[in-house]
Each structure stands twice: as C-alpha cells, then as structure tokens.
N, C-alpha and C positions, 0 to 999 in steps of 0.2 A: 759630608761627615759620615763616617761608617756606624753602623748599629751590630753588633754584636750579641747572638743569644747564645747564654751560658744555662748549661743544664747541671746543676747539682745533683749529684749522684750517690747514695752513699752505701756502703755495700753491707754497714754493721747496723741494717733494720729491727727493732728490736720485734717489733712482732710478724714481717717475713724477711725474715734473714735474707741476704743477696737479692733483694727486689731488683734493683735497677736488670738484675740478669734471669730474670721469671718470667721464664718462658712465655708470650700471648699469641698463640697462632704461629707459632712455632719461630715467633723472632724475641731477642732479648726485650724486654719494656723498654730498656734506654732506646733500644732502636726504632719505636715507635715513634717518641719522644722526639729523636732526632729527626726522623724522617718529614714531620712535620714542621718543624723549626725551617729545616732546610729550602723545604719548598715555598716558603716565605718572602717574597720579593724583596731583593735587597739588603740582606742580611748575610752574617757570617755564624755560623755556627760552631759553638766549645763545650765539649763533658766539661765537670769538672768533681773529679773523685779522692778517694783518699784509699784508694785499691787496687792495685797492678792489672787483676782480672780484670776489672773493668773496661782499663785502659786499654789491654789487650781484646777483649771485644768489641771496644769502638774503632779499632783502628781497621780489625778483621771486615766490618762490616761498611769499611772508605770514610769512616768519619773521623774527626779531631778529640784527642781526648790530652787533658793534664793530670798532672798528681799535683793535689793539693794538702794540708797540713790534717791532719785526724784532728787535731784540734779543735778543728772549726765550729764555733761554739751554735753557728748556724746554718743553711744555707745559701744565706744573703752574704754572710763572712768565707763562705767557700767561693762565692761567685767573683768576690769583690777580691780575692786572692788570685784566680784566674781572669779579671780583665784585669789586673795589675802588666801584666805579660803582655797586655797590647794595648795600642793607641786609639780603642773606639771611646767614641767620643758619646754613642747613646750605647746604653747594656741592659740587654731582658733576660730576667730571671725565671726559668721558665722551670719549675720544680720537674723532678727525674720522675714522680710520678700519678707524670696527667698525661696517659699514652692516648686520650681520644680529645687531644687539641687538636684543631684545625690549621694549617696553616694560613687562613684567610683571618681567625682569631689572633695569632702573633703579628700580621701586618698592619691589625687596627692599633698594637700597643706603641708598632713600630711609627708610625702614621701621627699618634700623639705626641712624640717625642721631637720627633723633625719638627711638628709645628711647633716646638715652644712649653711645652710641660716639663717639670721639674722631673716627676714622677706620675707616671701612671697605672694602672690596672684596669682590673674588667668587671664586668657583673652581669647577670643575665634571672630573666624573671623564673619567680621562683612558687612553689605552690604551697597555698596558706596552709596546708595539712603538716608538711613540711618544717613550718619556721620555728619548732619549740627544739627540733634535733641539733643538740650541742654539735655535732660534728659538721655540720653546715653551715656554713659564715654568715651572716648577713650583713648588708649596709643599707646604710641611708646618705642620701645625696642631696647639696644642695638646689638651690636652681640652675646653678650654670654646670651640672655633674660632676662636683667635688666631692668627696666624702667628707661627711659629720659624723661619722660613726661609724666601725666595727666591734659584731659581736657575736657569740656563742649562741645567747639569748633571742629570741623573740623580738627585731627590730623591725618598728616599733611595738611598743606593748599595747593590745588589743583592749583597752579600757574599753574603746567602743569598736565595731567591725570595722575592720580593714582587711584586703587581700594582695596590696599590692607592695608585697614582699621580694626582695632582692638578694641574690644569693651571689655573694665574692668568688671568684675562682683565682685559680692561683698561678697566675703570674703577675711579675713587678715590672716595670720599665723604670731607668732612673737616666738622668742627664749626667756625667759622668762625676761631676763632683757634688752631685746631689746623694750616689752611690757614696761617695768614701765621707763624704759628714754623715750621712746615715749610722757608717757601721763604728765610726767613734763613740758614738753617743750610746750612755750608758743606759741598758733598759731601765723601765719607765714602772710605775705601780699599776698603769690601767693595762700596760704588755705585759706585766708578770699576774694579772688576774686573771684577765681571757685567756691567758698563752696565746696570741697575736701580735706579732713583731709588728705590723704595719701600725699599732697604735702608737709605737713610741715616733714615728717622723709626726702622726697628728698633735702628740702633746708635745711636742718641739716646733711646732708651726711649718712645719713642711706640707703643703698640700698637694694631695694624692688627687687627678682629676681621673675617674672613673666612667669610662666609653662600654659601651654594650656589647658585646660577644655577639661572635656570628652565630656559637650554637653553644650549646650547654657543653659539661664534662663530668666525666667519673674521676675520679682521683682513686687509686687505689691503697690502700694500708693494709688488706685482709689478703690470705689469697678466698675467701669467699668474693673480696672484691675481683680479684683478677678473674676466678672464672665469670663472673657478670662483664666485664669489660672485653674479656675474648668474644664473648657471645656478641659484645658491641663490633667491635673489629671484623666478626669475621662477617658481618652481614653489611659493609662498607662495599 
C-alpha cells in the first residue's frame, strides 16, 4: 500500500509573504521541506499550492508539485485536495513550513500508518520554561500514546511541579479514509478555541496515536524565525 507525503504550501503568508519561496541557505524552504520528505523510505512525495510560482520552483528544483483551490479553508483541505489525484492509501501531511524535519521523523509517521493507525503525529520532549508559550503546542498522551489533549496552554496545569511536558510538532498521517471523514466534519468549539484543527478528529472520537520524533523542529512563521532556522541548516 503506498504512503504519500503532501506538503501544503501556500504562498499568500500573511506575516512572510511567499514563505514556502524564502530563501534558507540559498534554497527555496519548500525545498527543504521536500528534500527531507523525499529521503523518507518508502514514500512518494507532492507540493500542494494555490501559486504557479510555486509550482514552477518545485518542478525547477526535480520535484512534484499541483495546483490546488485558493480556497482551501486549510491545509489539511489543501492536502486532502491533492491526494484526491492519487491512489495512496496512507497520506502525511507534512506542513510547508518545518524545513528542519528529518526524514527519519517522517518514516516514524510513515511506520505508524502501515501498522494499523487511523491517524498519527508526533511529539518530542519539551522544556518546562517553555510550556506557558501560546505558540507551542502541547499534548498529553494516554498510556498506550494516544492523545488526550491538545493545547496552547500549559498541558498539564502545574498545580503541583511537574516537568514532563510534550511539545506537538506538525505533521499529520491519516489512513486514507480517515483523511476525507476528517475534512467533512464541521469544526468543533474546542478547534475553533485553541485554533487547533487536530481537536476536532478528538472530539469526533477519531484517535490520533502520537510516536516520538527522532529530533525536534523550528517551524517557521517570522522571517526572525527563518534567519534562526538558516543558522539551524547551515550547521547540518
């Protein structure tokens, strides 16, 4: 059964315009992006944009790229638009910008999927100084590493000392018709509080089982972030 990672791409960033094409060590981010997806055992890899330039830079650079709807209210709906176009049967959502994945990171999601998960993700430890930064996800997992929770917030709340906090990173794996019941279903009050799509499959009963990252990631949104993330890159 084929596994397929789609990279959402989107080029109308409201706070860095043309990200997916911002320069890191003098390659576009998508190409970052891609190049680790690609080197992923087993896998096929797909942009998926709503931008000509785009497309014309992933193709410049030997990769696959589509044009997907502007519309797309997300980038789980962009994804779910570009594996329509093909027959894989497992699809990782691999956001357009986490240019310092691993590709040993995307084969643990890939690795979840084959055995038998609906849906998967990742998480990796995270530092108690850390867990009050809204822009940081955290979860909490049960015993057999499902998610109980995604938040913005402080999970769990430090009533008494605790340091063993867990920070989400962003990618999704889904089993193919796990993917399109996903993106029917109308968001939810606890996704429209956090801003966290992945809570509307929890409060739908869809369980996300959550495997550990081979190593941490920057996501970028700044270019404050991108020049921190060059600096990451170029000492690779």
């Amino acid at each position: 059964m084929s596994t397929l990672v789609v990279i959402p791409a989107r080029y109308a960033s409201t706070r860095l315009p043309g990200k997916p094409l911002h320069l890191l060590n003098g390659k576009p981010m998508v190409q970052w992006v891609w190049e680790a997806a690609v080197r992923a055992e087993g896998v096929e890899v797909l942009v998926a944009t709503e931008d000509q330039r785009i497309v014309d830079a992933v193709w410049k650079f030997g990769g696959r790229a589509v044009m997907t709807s502007p519309d797309c209210a997300s980038g789980t709906d962009r994804v779910a638009e570009a594996a329509a176009q093909t027959s894989a049967e497992f699809i990782i959502n691999l956001q357009g910008d986490e240019p310092t994945f691993t590709p040993e990171s995307v084969a643990i999601v890939a690795l979840a999927l084959r055995r038998g998960e609906g849906m998967a993700t990742l998480d990796t430890a995270l530092d108690a100084a850390l867990a009050p930064d809204p822009n940081i996800v955290k979860v909490v997992k049960d015993a057999r590493g499902y998610a109980l929770y995604f938040s913005r917030s402080p999970l769990p709340y430090p009533r008494n000392p605790f340091t063993a906090y867990r920070k989400h990173l962003g990618i999704y794996g889904y089993r193919r018709d796990i993917l399109y019941r996903f993106v029917e279903l109308p968001q939810t009050a606890l996704e429209k509080a956090e801003s966290l799509e992945q809570l509307r499959a929890l409060e739908n009963g869809i369980p996300i089982y959550v495997a550990e990252a081979a190593s941490d990631t920057v996501s970028v949104d700044t270019a404050e972030d991108a020049e921190k993330v060059s600096r990451i890159l170029g000492g690779r």
